[in-house]
C-alpha positions in Angstrom: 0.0 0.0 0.0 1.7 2.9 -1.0 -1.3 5.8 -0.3 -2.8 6.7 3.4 -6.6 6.2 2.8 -8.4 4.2 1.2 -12.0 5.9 0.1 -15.0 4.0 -0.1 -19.0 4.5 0.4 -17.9 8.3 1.1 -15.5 7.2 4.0 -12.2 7.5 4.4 -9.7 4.6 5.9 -6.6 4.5 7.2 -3.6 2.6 5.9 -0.5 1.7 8.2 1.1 4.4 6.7 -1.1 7.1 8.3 -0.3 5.3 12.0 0.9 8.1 14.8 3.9 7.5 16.6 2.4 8.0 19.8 -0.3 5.1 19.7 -1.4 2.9 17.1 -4.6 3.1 17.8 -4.3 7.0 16.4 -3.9 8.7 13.5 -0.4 11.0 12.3 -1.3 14.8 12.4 0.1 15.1 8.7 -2.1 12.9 7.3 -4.7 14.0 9.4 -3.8 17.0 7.8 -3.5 16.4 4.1 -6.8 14.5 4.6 -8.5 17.9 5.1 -7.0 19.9 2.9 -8.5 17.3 0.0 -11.7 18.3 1.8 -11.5 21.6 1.5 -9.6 21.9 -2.1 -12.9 20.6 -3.2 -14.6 24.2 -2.4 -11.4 26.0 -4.4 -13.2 28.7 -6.7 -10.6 28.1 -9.4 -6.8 27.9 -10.6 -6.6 31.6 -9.8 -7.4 31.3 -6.3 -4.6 30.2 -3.9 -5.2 28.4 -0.6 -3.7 31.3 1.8 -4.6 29.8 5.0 -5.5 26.7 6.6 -6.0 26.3 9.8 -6.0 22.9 11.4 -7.6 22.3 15.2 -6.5 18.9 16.3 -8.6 19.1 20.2 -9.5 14.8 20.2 -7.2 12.4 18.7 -8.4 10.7 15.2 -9.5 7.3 16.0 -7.9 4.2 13.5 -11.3 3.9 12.6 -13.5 5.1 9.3 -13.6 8.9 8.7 -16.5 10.7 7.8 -15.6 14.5 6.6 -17.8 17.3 6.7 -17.4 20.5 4.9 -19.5 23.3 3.6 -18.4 27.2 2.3 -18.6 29.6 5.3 -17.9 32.8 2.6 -17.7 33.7 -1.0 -16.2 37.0 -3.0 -14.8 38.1 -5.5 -11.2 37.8 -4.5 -12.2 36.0 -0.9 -13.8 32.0 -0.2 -13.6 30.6 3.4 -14.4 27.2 4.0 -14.9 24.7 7.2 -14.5 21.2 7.0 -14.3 18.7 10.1 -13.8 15.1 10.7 -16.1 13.0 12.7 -16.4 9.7 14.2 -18.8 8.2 16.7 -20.9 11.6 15.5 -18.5 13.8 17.3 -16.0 16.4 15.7 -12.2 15.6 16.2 -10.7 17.8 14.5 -12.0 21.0 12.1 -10.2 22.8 10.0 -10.6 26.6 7.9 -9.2 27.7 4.6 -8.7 31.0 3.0 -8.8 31.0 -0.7 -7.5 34.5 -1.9 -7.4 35.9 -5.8 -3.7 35.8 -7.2 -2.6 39.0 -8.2 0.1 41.5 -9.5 2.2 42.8 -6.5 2.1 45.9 -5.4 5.0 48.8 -6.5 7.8 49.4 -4.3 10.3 47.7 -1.9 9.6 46.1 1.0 11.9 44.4 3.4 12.6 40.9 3.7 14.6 38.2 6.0 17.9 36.3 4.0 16.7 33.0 3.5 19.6 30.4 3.9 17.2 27.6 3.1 18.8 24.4 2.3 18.5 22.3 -0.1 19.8 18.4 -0.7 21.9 17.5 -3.9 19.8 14.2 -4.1 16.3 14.9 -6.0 13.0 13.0 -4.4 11.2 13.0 -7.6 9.9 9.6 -8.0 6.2 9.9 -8.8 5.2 7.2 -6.1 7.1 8.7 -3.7 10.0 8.3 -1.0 11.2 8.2 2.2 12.1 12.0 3.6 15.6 13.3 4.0 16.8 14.9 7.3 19.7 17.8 8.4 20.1 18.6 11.6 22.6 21.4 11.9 25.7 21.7 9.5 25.4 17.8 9.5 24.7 16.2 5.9 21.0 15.4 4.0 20.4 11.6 5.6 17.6 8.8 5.3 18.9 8.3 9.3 16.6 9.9 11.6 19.2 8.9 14.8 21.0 11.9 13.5 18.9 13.8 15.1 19.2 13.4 18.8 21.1 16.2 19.3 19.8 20.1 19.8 20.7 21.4 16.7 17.9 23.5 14.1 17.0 20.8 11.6 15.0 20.8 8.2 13.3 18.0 6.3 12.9 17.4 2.6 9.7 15.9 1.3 8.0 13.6 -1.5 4.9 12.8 0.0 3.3 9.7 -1.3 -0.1 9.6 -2.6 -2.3 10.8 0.3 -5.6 8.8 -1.3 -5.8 5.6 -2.9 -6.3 5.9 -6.8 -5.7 9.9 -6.4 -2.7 12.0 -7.6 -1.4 13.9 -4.2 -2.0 18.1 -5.2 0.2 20.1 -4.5 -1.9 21.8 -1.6 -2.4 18.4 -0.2 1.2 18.3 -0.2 1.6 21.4 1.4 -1.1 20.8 4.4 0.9 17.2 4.9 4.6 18.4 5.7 3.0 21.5 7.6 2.3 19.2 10.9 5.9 18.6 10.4 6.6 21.3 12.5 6.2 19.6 14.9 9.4 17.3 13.8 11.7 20.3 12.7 11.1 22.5 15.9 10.7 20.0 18.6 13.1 17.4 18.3 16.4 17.7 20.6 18.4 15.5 23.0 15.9 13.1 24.2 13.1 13.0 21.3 10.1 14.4 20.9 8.2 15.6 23.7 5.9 17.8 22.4 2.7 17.0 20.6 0.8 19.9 18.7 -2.9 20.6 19.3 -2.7 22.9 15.7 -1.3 23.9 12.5 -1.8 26.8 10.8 -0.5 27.2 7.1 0.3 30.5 5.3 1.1 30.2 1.8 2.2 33.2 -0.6 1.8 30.2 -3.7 1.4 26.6 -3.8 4.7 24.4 -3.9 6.3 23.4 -7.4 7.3 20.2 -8.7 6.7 16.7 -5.6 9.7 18.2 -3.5 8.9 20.2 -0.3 11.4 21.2 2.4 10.6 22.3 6.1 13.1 24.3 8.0 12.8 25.4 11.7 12.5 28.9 12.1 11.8 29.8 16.0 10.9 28.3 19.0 9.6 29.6 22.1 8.6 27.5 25.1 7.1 27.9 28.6 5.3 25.9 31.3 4.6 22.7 29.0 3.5 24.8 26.2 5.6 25.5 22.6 4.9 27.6 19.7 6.8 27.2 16.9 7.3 28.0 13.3 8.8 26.8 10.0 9.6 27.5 7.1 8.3 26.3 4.2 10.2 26.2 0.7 11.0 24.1 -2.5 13.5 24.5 -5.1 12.4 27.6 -6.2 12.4 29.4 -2.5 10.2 30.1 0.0 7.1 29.7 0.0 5.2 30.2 3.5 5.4 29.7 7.2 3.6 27.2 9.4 3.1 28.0 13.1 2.3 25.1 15.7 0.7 25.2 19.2 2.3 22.1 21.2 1.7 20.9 24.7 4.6 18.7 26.4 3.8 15.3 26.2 7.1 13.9 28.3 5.6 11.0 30.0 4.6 9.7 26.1 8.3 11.0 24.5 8.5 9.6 21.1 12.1 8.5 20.1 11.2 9.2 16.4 14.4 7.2 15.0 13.4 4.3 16.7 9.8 4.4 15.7 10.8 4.9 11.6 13.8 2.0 12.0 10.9 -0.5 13.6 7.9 0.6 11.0 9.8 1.5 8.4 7.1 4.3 7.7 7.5 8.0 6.7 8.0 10.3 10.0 5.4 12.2 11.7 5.9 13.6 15.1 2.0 13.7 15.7 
């Protein structure tokens, strides 16, 4: 199986691949994630239109059980569409999530400034269309497959090919996008002795959609107090950036997730949700 639902009699199942790292009996946050962003995409006004926002609320863990989503349009302009979508099992909302479709445009004159991105980016291309494991620096260390390079306190990026995220359905490239966005999580809140911080949100700005399958995600800040992180990355492909995600996370110690030794005994992509 090499997608993370399956879709059938308009619910959605989970594949192994969409397992969490904190309990089997959960779902990941990315492709919790990715799975509402397809949701919402289906409300997109048009090519012109690019998903700005998205705003992900994760309050009750997603069972490994059928999904039902829910969506509808909240508002609709000329150059504005919001949209709600949730997912529900047992007939109660998990999780809900908000987009912010806005009008592509022609910039306006004149300078403004703007941060020096050293964003980088690996020599090895991840462009095979089914696929591939990620690739992981941490600090001035090389691009590796090896998560256990990782334990350390050092700012570290990921690079991306997300498989497909439904079964029978090319990945889009906002899919994509929403996907590595919970990934934050990974990038920002991974030092000496794992993960031990699990997010409760993403939110997603995005300036344009992501080019070609490759997608890199580069911690940018971290600030942390009384069992409670915010953090945010950056997020960029060969071409540059491309937006920001920004997480909510609550310490989770007594559940801390060595994420090396949970992709060495699944052998599954990494998500630190």
């Amino acid at each position: 199986m090499t997608a993370f639902f399956t879709h059938e009699d308009g619910r959605y199942t989970a594949t192994r691949m969409a397992v969490s790292a904190w309990s089997s009996e959960q779902l990941a946050g990315t492709a919790v994630c990715g799975l509402l962003a397809h949701e919402l995409e289906t409300h997109s006004p048009g090519p012109q239109f690019v998903p700005a926002r998205f705003t992900v609320d994760m309050f009750s863990p997603i069972l490994n059980e059928p999904i039902e989503l829910r969506s509808s349009i909240v508002r609709d302009g000329n150059r504005i569409r919001v949209a709600d979508a949730s997912i529900v099992q047992h007939d109660r909302v998990r999780a809900r999530a908000t987009v912010q479709f806005l009008i592509a445009s022609a910039e306006p004159p004149g300078e403004i400034w703007q941060p020096t991105h050293d964003l980088p980016i690996p020599d090895t291309r991840l462009d095979r269309p089914e696929g591939a494991p990620p690739l992981f620096k941490s600090g001035e260390l090389d691009w590796t497959h090896d998560f256990a390079s990782g334990v350390n306190a050092h700012r570290k990026a990921a690079w991306n090919n997300v498989p497909t995220l439904i079964e029978g359905t090319p990945i889009t490239p906002f899919e994509r996008a929403a996907f590595v966005a919970d990934t934050t999580n990974l990038v920002c809140n991974w030092g000496t002795a794992g993960v031990g911080y699990i997010n409760t949100d993403v939110t997603l700005n995005l300036s344009r959609l992501p080019e070609g399958p490759e997608l890199g995600l580069q911690a940018r800040d971290h600030v942390s107090a009384n069992g409670i992180a915010v953090s945010t990355a950056t997020l960029y492909d060969r071409a540059g950036a491309l937006g920001l995600s920004t997480i909510t996370a609550l310490s989770n110690a007594r559940r801390q997730v060595d994420m090396a030794a949970f992709a060495e005994r699944e052998n599954l992509p990494v998500s630190a949700n």
